[in-house]
N, C-alpha and C positions, 0 to 999 in steps of 0.2 A: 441503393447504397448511399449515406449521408456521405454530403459533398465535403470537402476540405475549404476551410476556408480560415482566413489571418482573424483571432480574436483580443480583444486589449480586456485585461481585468484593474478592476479599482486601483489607488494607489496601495494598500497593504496587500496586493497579490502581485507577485511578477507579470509584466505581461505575457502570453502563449500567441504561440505562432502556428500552430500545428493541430491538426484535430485527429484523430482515430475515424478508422472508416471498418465497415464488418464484411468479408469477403467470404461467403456462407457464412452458415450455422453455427459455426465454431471455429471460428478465426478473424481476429480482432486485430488490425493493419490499419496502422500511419500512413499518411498519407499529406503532402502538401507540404508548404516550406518547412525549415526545422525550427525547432522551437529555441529560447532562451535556454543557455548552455548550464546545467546545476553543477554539482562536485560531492566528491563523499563526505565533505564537509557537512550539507544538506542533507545527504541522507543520514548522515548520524544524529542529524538533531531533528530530523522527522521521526527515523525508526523506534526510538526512545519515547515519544508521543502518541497517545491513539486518543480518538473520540467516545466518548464515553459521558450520556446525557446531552441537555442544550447547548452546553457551552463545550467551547473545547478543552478536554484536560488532557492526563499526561500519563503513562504507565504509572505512574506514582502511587494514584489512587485506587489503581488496578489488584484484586486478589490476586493474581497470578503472579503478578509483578512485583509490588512494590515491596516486599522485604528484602531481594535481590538487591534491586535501585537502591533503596534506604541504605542499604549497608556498604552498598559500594562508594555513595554519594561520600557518606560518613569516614570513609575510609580514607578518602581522598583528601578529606575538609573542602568539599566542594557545595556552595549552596544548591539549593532547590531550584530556583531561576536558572542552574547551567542546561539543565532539561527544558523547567517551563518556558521559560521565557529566552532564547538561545540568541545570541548578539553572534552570528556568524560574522563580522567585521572584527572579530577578536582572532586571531590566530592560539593565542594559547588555550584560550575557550573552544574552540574550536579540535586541537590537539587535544585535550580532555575529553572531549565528548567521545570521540573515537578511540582512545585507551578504554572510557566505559562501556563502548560499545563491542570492545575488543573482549574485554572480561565478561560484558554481557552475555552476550551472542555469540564471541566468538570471529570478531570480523576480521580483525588485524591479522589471526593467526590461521585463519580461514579453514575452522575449525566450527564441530555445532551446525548449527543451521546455513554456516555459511560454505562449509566442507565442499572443495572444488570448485567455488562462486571466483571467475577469471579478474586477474587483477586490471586487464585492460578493458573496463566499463568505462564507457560514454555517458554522461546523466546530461540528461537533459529533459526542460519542463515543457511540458504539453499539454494538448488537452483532449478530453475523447468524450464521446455522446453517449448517452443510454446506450443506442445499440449497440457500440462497440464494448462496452463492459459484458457484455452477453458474451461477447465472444471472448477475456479473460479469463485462462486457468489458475485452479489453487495450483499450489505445489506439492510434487508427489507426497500424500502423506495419507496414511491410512484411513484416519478419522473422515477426511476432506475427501477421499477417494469414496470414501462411504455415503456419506449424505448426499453428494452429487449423482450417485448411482453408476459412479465408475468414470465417468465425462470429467469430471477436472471442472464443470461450469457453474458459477454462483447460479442462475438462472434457472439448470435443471434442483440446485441444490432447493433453492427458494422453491419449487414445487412439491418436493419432499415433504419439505419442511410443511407445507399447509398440510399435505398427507397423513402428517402424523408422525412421520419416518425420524428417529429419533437414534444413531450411530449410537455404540456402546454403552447403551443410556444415558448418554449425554440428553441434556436438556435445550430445549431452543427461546428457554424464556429469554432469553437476554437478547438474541438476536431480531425476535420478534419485538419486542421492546424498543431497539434503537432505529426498528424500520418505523417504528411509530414517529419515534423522535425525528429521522431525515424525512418522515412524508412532510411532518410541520414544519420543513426549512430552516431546522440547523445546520451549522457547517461543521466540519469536521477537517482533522488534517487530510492532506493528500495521501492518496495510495500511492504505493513504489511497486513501479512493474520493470519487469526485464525483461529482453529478447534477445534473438540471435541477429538481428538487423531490423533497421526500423521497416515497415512494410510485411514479417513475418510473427506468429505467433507470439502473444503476452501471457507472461504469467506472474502474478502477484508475489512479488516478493513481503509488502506489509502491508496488513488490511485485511486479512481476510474474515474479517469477523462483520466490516466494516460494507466489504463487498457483496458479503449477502445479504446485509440489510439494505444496501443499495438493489438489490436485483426484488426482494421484498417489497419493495417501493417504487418500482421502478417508474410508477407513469406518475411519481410525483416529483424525481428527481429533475434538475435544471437542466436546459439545454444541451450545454457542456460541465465537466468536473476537468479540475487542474489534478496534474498528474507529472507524477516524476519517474521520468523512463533509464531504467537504462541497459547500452546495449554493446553485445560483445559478441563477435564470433564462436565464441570460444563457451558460449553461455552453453548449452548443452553437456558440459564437463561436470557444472554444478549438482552436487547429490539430489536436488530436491527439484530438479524441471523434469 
């Protein structure tokens, strides 16, 4: 089992106090002091964010995404930097993100993907090893249920994946592609995981595109990845764990 131990990141990273430890096969457990306390402030200006090539970008540039964003942004007269570049020390800026994330996703009204996701969540920043992202579930969700081969785990998904296994004809060039991009030591925003208490099962609330090219990669990835947790009794209520 990797040991828990106190880690400090550069000055553009929060420092983490906390590391992930894997307790079997499939069950990915905190462990060791807690880490630097986040808010839903943060996760709305992570969740609006994914990595996507070298550098870090933003749903923005995203197919899936960015005509949704573009047109909410537009709607609002909100620049583009309320996403890219998020000055969390703004309160109104930060109230903004979460009405967009509200219309987005669904958060405020706890509707969509967030449908039963407990309004007493805990965030807080941490950090977890390679092996503990093995133990990381997707969220119930067909597609993700699929590739995985039923387990919920990027790790068995990443084996699929070199198999050929290919869900609803979904394609895996993109995922295979950004495991290229993290083996050469890009960064990417953090994952957002949840749980029902720190020490018990994680599952990926945003990332999971990101997660399996991390599991794709896996003996290239660092030490630890920073990660934003968060945790609620109450989290089993949510439609998607």
């Amino acid at each position: 089992m990797p040991q828990a131990h106190a880690v400090d990141r550069a000055a553009d990273h929060p420092p983490v106090h906390a590391v992930f430890a894997v307790n079997g096969p499939a069950t990915a457990q905190v462990c060791g002091p807690s880490g630097r306390n986040g808010s839903e402030y943060e996760v709305a200006a992570v969740k609006q964010r994914s990595g996507n090539g070298r550098a870090v970008l933003t749903e923005l540039p995203s197919d899936r995404w960015k005509d949704d964003l573009r047109a909410l942004l537009e709607r609002a007269g909100l620049p583009d930097r309320v996403i890219t570049a998020p000055d969390l020390g703004d309160d109104a800026e930060n109230q903004a993100r979460l009405r967009l994330l509200t219309e987005h996703r669904g958060y405020g009204t706890r509707t969509e993907i967030f449908d039963g996701f407990p309004v007493d969540v805990r965030w807080q920043w941490m950090a977890i090893t390679p092996a503990g992202l093995a133990g990381v579930r997707y969220i119930q969700y067909d597609y993700w249920d699929e590739l995985s081969g039923g387990s919920r785990l990027a790790v068995d998904a990443a084996a699929r994946i070199h198999a050929g296994v290919a869900p609803f004809g979904v394609p895996n060039n993109g995922k295979l592609e950004m495991a290229q991009v993290v083996a050469s030591g890009a960064r990417f925003p953090p994952l957002i995981l949840v749980t029902t208490g720190f020490g018990d099962d994680l599952v990926v609330l945003e990332g999971h595109v990101r997660l399996t090219a991390f599991m794709l990669a896996r003996d290239q990835l660092p030490p630890e990845l920073e990660v934003l947790v968060g945790s609620s009794p109450a989290m089993t209520s949510w439609d998607c764990w």
